[in-house]
Steps between C-alpha positions, in 0.01 A plus 500: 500500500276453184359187387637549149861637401513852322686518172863583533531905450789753555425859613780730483701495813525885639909430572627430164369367166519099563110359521376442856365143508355420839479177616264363786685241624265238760749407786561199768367696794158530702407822340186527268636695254774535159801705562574732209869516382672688184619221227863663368588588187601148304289311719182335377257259699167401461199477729635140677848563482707385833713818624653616790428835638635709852235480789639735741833403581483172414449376102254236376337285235193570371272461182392771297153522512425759243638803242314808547547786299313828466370730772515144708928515407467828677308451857856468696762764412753397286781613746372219781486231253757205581659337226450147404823327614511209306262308205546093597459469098611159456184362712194530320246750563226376761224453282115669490337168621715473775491929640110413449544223765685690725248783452230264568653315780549826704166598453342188642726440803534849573866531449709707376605455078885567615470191759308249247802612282752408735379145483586547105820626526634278778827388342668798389843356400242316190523898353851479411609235214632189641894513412658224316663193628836484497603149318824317360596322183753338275697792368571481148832388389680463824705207553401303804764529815806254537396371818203329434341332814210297487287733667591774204460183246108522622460842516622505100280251414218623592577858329644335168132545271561906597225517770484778710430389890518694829804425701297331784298281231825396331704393845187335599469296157823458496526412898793734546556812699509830403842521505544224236348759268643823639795338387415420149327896461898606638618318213311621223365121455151670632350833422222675651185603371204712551172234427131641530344423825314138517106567513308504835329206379478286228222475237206250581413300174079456588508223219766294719327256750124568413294281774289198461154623646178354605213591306368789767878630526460531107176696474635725764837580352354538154305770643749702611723410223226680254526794725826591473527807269132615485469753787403514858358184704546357829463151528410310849634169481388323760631120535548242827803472639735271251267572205766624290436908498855546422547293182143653382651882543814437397375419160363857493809589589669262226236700218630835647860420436388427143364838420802648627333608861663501811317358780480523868436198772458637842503228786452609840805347725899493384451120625302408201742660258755189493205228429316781229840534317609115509117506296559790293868369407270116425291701223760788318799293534678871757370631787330811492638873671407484888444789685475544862664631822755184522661628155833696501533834396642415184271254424237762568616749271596262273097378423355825555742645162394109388154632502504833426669459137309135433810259525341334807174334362344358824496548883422326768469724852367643789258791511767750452540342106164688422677820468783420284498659211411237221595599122225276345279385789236210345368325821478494890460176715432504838580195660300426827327835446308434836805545712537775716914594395319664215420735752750774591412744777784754547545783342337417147150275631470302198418146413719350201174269402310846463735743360574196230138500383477851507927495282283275245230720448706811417746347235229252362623151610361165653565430868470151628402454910598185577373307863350180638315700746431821333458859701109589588576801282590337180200222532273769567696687129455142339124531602422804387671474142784727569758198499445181268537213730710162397419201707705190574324289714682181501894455584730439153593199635178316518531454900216570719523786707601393911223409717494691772404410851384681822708507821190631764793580779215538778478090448820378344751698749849515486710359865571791698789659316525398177277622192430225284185308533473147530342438155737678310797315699342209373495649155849638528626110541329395223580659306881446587453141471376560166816660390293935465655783652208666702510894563370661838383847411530768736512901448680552774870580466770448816455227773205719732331827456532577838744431791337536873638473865260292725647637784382905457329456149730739326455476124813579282426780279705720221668758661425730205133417383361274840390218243593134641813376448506211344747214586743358217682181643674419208672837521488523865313871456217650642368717169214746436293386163407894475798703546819272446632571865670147623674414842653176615308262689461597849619237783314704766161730556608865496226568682513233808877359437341168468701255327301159469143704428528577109261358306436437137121563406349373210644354187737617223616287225878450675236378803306237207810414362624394861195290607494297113881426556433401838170281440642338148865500582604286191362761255683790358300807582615849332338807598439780207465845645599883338708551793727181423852631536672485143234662286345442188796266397468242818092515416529386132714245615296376738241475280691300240587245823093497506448456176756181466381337799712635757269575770264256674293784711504905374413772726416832344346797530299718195802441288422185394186532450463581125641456150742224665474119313608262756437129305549280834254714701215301599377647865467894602432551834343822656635513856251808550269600226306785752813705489408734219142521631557655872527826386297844347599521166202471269720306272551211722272221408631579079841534646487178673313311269801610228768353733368197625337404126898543391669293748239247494592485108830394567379173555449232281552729148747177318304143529244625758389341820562840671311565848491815676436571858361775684529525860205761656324643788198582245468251252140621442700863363356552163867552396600147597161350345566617165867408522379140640245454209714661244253732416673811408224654295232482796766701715555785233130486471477644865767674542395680183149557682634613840 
């Protein structure tokens, strides 16, 4: 493949007197190389154009990568040329910026261009034109049936101004059943109609619900504001948790929408899409086009055609929404840029935070990196003058941030048992008495990591991997965190036959949320954890019982640890804040540090008096230190120097 596209040529084909156009077409597969295929006579594409060629036995979509003509027409025989099967000509071409990217992207990860592609073209029912929707109105001139029941008397008036509905949208306004207005289409009273598909998503007004900011909130959203339209930047804004990042970048956002850009808001977890949208929905009056794994099909195709031909204007998404192939791409934020979803390790090793920068710099746009605990790599950017760094160093809503206390466990132990220390018991009940929800923190999903037989020691282990099985009460399952494997929960030792030796060893949340029910048993304790049976759906609505007061005591793992605005929260526990340290991954005092600065920033963010405890072996850890003093900058100082 060639950086640059040849012109389109034609070199006499050796069979007959039609032009041979050859077409190198860049496909889906793990194969480092263009295919090249004959475009037939009355067929015309372009280099971008979506197409689908044979592969063997099997045919598949591709993107034409390039028109070559001259002796280069001529390097395969024009007897084992394959025709081009099919020109998808109602999707727009993908575009130079974005073949660049894919070039580009291959090239630093080492993959292959046809499997950066396949991340492009992931929704190939978009390439086909979405087909009308079948709908019903009054039909001229037809005189309405004898029989008039009252259920048809409601149907009628709500079609009398000659509005065209859907049949499910009319029996529902109507609250009738589809029958009521089967009958009324038998009788002429109704006809149908073909009406143009409703758009993936509605258009944000950015002049709607403009915010009312604080005077650092200002400066730092008229920055970004000014940049919109005038080439490449990346911005590092770096606030403290609750100091309003989103209503500063959502302004650049608002100034994008203006100038007739689309923009692009990736967040990290599907969790924080519901709270971001509710936000979004606050300042353009409509939500905005999501896009992530929990979407349908449909509603997949449905914003990637949205996106492609500019009638979707912004998206909010996952990592995946990098690659979708904007029209009229103006800006990139990156919400929590320091988190490690970015990150995607199988087959394409990318990180979305990255590859964003790097989608900026090729079609000449700002790109916004939004965290209050910024990655090592973009402070170290900001530093050296790559980035421009934005700083927000006080919370929007004028509240101190929590004060956070150490738990030294060597002193302040727990009773045999149970996990919480006595201080933060104490500060657990206080905080109940004051009418705060408190929230014990820790990253550790299931009930225990390990189950153990005293009798022979036997350890229960995956059956496909060997990694511990970890015990999930709630579900009654024994599941591996690395593979997926699960098994019920054994009522014996398979190794000894033991039935009163099984043992539970160390703590889970499930095992938290136990011991805080048991030791505060008038308080309503919910536990928060990805592998909640019901989903995404039973997670936002836990968090809206949070949010109104529902809960007196939260247990959660990582996934409530950022971009969540929980007004009653005034304590956060840590029930173990060495967790992240044990372990050899040169990232885990940042990593930690990250976490534990997020969760502690739950607390307190609406009328302050927020407290945060840490419960240690090493409270003399420099990570702990900094977190204790609140002195992030002396921590990215050294880790920096390390």
């Amino acid at each position: 493949m060639t950086e640059k596209p040849s012109p389109r040529s034609a070199v006499q084909d050796l069979f007959g007197s039609d032009p041979l156009v050859v077409a190198r077409v860049l496909l889906p597969v793990a194969i480092g190389m263009a295919y090249s295929y004959r475009v037939p006579p009355g067929m015309s594409v372009e280099p971008g154009a979506i197409v689908r060629v044979p592969l063997g036995p099997r045919e598949v979509i591709g993107a034409v990568w390039e028109i070559v003509g001259g002796e280069a027409a001529t390097e395969v025989p024009a007897a084992r040329l394959k025709d081009i099967l099919h020109h998808y000509d109602q999707a727009p071409p993908l575009g130079p910026d974005l073949r660049a990217l894919v070039e580009w992207v291959a090239n630093w990860t080492l993959a292959t261009p046809g499997m950066v592609l396949r991340m492009v073209l992931r929704s190939p029912e978009a390439l086909d034109p979405e087909p009308p929707v079948a709908g019903v109105r009054l039909a001229a001139g037809e005189a309405p049936p004898d029989r008039l029941t009252p259920a048809r008397k409601r149907v009628l008036e709500m079609v009398a101004d000659g509005m065209a509905w859907s049949k499910s949208g009319l029996s529902h306004a109507a609250g009738v059943s589809a029958s009521v207005i089967d009958g009324l289409l038998a009788h002429g009273t109704l006809e149908v109609i073909s009406m143009p598909a409703v758009p993936p998503a509605p258009r944000p007004d950015p002049d709607f619900g403009p915010p009312v900011l604080t005077p650092m909130q200002g400066r730092a959203a008229e920055t970004l504001v000014e940049s919109i339209g005038k080439g490449f930047q990346t911005f590092l804004l770096d606030g403290v948790t609750g100091s309003g990042k989103t209503e500063v970048y959502l302004e650049a956002v608002a100034e994008a929408l203006r100038q007739r850009r689309q923009a692009l808001v990736l967040i990290p977890e599907i969790a924080l899409t519901s709270a971001f949208l509710e936000r979004f929905e606050r300042r353009f009056a409509v939500r905005p086009a999501e896009w992530h794994s929990e979407i349908t099909p449909k509603q997949r195709a449905r914003v990637w055609r949205g996106v492609a031909d500019g009638a979707v204007r912004v998206v909010v998404g996952a990592r995946s929404a990098l690659f979708l192939p904007f029209a009229e791409l103006g800006l990139i934020v990156v919400d929590e840029e320091h988190d490690g979803a970015y990150k995607q390790d199988d087959r394409v090793p990318y990180n979305a935070r990255d590859m964003a920068v790097v989608r900026g710099h090729i079609s000449r746009f700002p790109v916004v990196l939004a965290s209050a605990t910024p990655s090592v790599e973009s402070q170290v950017n900001a530093l050296s003058g790559r980035y421009r760094k934005l700083e927000l160093p006080e919370r929007a809503s004028g509240a101190p941030l929590p004060e956070i206390a150490i738990v030294d466990l060597r002193i302040d132990r727990p009773a045999r048992g149970q996990w919480l220390s006595p201080p933060l018991r104490t500060a657990i009940a206080k905080t109940l008495a004051g009418g705060g929800q408190s929230l014990l923190f820790l990253n550790r999903r299931g009930y225990a990591p390990l189950t153990l037989c005293r009798s022979c020691g036997h350890r229960f282990q995956c059956s496909n991997c060997t990694a511990w099985l970890v015990e999930h009460r709630f579900r009654k399952q024994l599941a591996c965190h690395h593979c997926g494997h699960t098994e019920p929960t054994p009522d014996h030792c398979p190794a000894c036959g033991d039935t009163q030796s099984l043992v539970a060893c160390g703590p889970g949340v499930e095992r938290i949320a136990e011991e805080a029910a048991e030791t505060f048993p008038d308080a309503r304790v919910l536990v928060l954890s990805s592998d909640i049976q019901g989903g995404p759906d039973r997670l936002r609505r836990e968090m809206r019982v949070i949010e109104e007061g529902g809960a007196d005591i939260v247990v959660g793992t990582q996934l409530v640890a950022k971009g969540h605005n929980f007004p009653l929260m005034r304590l956060v526990g840590v029930v173990d804040a060495d967790l992240g340290l044990a372990n050899g991954d040169p990232r885990a005092a940042e990593r930690t540090y990250q976490l534990l600065a997020q969760v502690t920033g739950r607390a307190g963010r609406i009328g302050g008096g927020g407290r945060g405890f840490l419960q240690t072996h090493a409270p003399e850890h420099p990570v702990i230190k900094a977190l204790a003093s609140g002195d992030g900058a002396a921590f990215y100082e050294a880790e920096i120097a390390a």
